[in-house]
C-alpha atoms as an extended CHARMM CRD file, in Angstrom:
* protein
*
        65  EXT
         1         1  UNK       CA             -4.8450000000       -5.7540000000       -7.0500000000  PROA      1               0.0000000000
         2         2  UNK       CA             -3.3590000000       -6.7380000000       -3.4350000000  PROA      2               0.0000000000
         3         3  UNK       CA              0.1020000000       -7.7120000000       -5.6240000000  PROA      3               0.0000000000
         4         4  UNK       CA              0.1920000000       -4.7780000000       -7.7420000000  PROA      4               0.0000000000
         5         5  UNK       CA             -0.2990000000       -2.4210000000       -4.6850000000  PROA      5               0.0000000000
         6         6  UNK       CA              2.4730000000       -3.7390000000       -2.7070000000  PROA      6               0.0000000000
         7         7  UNK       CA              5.1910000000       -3.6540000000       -5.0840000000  PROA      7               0.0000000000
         8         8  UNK       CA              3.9940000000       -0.0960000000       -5.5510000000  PROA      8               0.0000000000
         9         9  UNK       CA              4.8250000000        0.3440000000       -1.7770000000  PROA      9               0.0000000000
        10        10  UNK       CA              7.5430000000       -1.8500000000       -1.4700000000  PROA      10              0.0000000000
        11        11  UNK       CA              9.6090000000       -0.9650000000       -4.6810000000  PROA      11              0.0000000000
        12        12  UNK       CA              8.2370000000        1.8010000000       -6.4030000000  PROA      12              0.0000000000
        13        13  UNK       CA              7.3530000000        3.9850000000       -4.0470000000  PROA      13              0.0000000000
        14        14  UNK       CA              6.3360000000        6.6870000000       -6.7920000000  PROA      14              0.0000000000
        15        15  UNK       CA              3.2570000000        7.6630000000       -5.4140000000  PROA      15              0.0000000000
        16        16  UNK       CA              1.8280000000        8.8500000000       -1.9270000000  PROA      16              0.0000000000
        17        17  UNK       CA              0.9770000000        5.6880000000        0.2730000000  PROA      17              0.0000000000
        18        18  UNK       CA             -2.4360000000        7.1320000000        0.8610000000  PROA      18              0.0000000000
        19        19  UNK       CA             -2.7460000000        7.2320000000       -3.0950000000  PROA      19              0.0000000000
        20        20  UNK       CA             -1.6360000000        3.4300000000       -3.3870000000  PROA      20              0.0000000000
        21        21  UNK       CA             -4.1610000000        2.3680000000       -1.1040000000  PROA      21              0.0000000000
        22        22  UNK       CA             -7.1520000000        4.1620000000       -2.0590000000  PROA      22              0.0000000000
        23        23  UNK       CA             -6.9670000000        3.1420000000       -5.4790000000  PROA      23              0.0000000000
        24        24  UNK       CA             -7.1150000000       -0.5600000000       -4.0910000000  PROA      24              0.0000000000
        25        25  UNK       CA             -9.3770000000       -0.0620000000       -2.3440000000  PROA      25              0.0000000000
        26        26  UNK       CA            -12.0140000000        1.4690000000       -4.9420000000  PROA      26              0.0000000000
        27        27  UNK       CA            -10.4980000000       -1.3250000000       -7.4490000000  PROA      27              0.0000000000
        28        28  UNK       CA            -11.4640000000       -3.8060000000       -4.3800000000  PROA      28              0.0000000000
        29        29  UNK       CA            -15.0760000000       -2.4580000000       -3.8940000000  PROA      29              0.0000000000
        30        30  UNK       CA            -15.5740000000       -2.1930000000       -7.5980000000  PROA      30              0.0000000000
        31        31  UNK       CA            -14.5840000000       -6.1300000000       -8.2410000000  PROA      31              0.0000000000
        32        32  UNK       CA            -15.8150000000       -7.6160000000       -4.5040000000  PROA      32              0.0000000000
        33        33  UNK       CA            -18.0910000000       -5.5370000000       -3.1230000000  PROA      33              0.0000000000
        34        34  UNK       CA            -18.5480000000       -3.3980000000       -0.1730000000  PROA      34              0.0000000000
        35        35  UNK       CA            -17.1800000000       -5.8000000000        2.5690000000  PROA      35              0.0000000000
        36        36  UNK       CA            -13.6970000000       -6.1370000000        1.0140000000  PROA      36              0.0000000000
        37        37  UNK       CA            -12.6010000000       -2.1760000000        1.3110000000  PROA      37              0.0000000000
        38        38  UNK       CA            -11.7560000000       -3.1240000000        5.0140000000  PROA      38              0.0000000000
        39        39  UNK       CA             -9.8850000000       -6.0670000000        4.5440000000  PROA      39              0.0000000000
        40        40  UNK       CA             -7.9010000000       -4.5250000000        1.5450000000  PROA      40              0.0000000000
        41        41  UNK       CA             -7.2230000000       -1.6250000000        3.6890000000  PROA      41              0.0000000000
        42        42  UNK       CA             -5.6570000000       -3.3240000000        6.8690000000  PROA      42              0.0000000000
        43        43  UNK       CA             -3.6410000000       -5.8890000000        4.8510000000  PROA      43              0.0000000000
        44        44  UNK       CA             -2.1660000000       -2.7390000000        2.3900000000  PROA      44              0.0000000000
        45        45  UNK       CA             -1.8750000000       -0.1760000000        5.6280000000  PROA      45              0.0000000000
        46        46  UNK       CA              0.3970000000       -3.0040000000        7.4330000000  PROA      46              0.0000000000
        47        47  UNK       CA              2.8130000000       -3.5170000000        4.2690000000  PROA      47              0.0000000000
        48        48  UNK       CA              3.2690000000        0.2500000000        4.4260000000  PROA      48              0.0000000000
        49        49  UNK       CA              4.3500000000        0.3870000000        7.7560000000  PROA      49              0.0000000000
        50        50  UNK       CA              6.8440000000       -2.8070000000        7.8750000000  PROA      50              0.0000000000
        51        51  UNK       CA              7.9300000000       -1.4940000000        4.5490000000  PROA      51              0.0000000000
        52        52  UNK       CA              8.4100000000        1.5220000000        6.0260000000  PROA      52              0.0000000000
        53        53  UNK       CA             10.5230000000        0.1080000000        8.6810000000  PROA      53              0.0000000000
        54        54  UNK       CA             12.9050000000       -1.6110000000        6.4460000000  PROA      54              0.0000000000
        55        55  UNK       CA             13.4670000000        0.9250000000        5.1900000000  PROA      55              0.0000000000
        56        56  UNK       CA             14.1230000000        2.7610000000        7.9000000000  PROA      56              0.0000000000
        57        57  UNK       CA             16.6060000000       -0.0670000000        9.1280000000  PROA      57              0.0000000000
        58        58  UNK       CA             18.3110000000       -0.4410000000        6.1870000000  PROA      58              0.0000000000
        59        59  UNK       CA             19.4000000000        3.3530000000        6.5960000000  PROA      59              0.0000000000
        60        60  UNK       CA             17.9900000000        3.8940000000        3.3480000000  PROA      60              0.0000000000
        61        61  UNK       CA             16.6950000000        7.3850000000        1.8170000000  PROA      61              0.0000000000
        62        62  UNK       CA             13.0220000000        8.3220000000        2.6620000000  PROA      62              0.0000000000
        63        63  UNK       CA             11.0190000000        8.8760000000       -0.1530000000  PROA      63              0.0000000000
        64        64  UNK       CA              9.5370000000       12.2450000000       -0.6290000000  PROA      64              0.0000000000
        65        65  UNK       CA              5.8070000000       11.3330000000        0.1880000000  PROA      65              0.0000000000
């Protein structure tokens, strides 16, 4: 689930970021309980933001999110 939701940020970038990560994160609480939305949340909210910064650096267009 982690995998699949960062190439979704990384590469695809086809859907909202908040949309990517919520789905993990009900996909994580589904499969490992309660205790993993948090971690699930923190790891996928950090690859947004570096993504989002090489992005950014790169001089790349912004997706329309």
């Amino acid at each position: 689930m982690l995998r699949v939701a960062t190439e979704e940020l990384c590469w695809r970038r086809r859907e909202p970021v908040a949309v990517v990560i919520d789905e993990a994160v009900e996909l994580a609480k589904q499969m490992a309980g309660e205790g993993s939305r948090k971690f699930v949340n923190g790891v996928l909210g950090n690859i947004a933001r570096v993504s989002r910064q090489w992005v950014e650096q790169a001089g790349a267009p912004s997706p329309g999110r």
